[in-house]
NUSE-484920 format. One record per atom (N, C-alpha, C, O): y, x, z; atom name. Coordinates in steps of 0.2 Angstrom, whole numbers, plus 5000, padded with zeros to 4 digits. Layout:
<nodes>
north,east,up,atom
Y,X,Z,CA
...
</nodes>
This chain:
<nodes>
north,east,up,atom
5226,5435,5438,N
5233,5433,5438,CA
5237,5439,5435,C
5241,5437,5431,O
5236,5447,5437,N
5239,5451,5434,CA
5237,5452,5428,C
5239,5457,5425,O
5233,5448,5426,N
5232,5451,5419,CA
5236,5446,5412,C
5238,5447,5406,O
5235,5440,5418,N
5238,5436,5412,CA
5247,5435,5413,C
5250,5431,5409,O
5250,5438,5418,N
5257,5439,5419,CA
5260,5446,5413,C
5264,5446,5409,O
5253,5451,5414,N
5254,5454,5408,CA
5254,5454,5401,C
5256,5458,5397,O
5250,5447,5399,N
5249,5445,5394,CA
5255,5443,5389,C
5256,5444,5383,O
5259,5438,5396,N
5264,5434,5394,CA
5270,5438,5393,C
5274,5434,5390,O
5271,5445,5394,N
5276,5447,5396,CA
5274,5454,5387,C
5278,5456,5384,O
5269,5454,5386,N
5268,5458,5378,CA
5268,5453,5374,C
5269,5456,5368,O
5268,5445,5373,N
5269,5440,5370,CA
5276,5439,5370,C
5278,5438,5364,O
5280,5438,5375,N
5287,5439,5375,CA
5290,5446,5371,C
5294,5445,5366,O
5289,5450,5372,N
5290,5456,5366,CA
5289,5456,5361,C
5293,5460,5358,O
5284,5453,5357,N
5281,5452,5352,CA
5285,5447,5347,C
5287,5448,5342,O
5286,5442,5352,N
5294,5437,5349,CA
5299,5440,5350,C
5303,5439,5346,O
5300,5442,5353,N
5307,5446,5353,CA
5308,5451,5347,C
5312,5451,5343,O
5304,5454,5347,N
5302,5460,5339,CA
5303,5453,5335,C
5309,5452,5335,O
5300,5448,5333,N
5299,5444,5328,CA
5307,5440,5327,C
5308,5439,5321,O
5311,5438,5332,N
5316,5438,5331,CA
5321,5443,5327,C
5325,5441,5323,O
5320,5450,5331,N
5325,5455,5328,CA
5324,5454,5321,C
5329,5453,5317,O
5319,5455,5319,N
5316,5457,5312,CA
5318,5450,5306,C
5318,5450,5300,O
5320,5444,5311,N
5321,5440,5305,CA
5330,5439,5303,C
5332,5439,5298,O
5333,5440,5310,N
5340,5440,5312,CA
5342,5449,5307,C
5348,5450,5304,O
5338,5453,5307,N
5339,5458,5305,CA
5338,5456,5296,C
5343,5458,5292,O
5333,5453,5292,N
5334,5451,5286,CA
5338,5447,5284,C
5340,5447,5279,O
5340,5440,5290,N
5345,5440,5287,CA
5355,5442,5287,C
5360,5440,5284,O
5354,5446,5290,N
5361,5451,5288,CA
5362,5455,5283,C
5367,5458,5281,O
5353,5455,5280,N
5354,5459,5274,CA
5358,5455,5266,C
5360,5457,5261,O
5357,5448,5268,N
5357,5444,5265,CA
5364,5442,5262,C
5369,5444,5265,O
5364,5439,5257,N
5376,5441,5254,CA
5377,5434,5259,C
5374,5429,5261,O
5385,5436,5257,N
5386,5430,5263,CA
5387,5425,5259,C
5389,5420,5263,O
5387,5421,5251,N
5389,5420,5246,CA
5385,5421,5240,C
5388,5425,5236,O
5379,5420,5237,N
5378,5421,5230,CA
5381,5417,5224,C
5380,5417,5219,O
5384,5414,5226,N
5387,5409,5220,CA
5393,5411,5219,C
5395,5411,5225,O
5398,5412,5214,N
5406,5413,5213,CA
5410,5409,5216,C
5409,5403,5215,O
5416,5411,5219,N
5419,5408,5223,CA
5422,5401,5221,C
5423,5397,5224,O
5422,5401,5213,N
5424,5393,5211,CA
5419,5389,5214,C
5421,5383,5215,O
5415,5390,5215,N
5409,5384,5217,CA
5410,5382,5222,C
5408,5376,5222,O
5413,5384,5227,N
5413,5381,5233,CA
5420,5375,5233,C
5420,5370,5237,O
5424,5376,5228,N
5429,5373,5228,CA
5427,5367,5223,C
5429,5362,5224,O
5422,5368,5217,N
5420,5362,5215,CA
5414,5359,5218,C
5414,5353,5216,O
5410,5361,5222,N
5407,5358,5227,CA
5413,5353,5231,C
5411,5347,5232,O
5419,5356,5234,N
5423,5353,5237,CA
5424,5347,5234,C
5423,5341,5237,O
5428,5347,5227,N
5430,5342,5223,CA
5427,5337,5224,C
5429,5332,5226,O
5420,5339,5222,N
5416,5335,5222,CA
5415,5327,5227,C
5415,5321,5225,O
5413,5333,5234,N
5412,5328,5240,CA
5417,5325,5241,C
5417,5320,5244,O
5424,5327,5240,N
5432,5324,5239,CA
5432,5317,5237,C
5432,5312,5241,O
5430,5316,5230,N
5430,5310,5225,CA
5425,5306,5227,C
5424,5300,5225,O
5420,5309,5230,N
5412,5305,5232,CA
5415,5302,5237,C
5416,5296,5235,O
5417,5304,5242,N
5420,5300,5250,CA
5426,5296,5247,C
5426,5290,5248,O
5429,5298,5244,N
5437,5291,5243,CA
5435,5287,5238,C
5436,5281,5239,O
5432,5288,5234,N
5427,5284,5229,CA
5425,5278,5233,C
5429,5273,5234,O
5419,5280,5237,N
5417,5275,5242,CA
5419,5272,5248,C
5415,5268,5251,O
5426,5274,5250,N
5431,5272,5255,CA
5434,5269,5251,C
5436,5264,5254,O
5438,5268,5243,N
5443,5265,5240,CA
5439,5258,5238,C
5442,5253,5237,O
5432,5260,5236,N
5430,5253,5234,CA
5429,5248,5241,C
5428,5242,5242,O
5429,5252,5245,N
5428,5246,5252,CA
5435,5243,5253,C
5435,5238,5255,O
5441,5246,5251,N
5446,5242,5253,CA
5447,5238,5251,C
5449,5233,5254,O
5447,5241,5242,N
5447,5236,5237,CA
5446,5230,5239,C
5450,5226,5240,O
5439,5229,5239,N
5434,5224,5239,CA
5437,5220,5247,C
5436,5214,5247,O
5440,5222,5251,N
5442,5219,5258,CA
5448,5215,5256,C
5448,5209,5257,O
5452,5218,5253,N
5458,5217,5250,CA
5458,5211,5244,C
5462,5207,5244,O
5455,5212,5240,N
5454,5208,5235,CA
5449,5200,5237,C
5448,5195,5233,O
5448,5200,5243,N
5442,5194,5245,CA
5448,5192,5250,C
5448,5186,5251,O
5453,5195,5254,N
5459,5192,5256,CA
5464,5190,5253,C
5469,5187,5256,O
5463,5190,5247,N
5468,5187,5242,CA
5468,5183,5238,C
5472,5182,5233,O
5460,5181,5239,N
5457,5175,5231,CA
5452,5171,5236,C
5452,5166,5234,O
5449,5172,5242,N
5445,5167,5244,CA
5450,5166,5251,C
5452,5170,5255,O
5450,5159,5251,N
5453,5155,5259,CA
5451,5156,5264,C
5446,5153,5265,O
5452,5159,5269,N
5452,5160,5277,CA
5446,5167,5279,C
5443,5168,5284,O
5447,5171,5270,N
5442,5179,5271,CA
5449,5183,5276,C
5455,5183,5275,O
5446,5185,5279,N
5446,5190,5285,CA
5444,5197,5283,C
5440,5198,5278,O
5449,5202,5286,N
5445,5210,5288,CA
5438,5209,5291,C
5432,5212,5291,O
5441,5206,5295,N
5434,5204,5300,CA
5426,5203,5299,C
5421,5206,5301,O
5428,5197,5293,N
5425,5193,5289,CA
5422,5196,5281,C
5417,5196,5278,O
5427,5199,5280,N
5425,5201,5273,CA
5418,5202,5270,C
5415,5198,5266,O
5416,5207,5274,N
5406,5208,5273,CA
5402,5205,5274,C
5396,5208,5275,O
5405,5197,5276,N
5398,5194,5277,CA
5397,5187,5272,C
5392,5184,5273,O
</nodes>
């Protein structure tokens, strides 16, 4: 029993080092490789992605309530 209490207890040390050492490389690492426009056209991006795809759902809500009879918000997407 004491041998394998000690075993577990050199195996928890062992991940422990193995942690430090990865937590340790990555603070070597930049906080940022890419120039800082990028993150703002990155941004852009996902901007026009999401309203893009939230504008054509209104659209289409909007337009099925005003050209087919008795279409619903409700109703719309079915």
């Amino acid at each position: 029993m004491a041998l394998q209490t000690g075993s577990n207890s050199f195996h928890t040390s062992i991940k422990s080092n193995a942690a430090a050492a990865v937590i340790a490389r990555q603070d070597r690492i930049p906080v940022w490789a890419l120039p800082n426009l990028s993150i703002g056209i990155i941004g852009m991006g996902l901007f026009f992605t999401f309203f893009d795809i939230g504008d054509v759902n209104v659209s289409f809500i909007q337009t099925c309530t005003q050209i087919v009879p008795g279409c619903l918000p409700q109703t719309a997407s079915h």
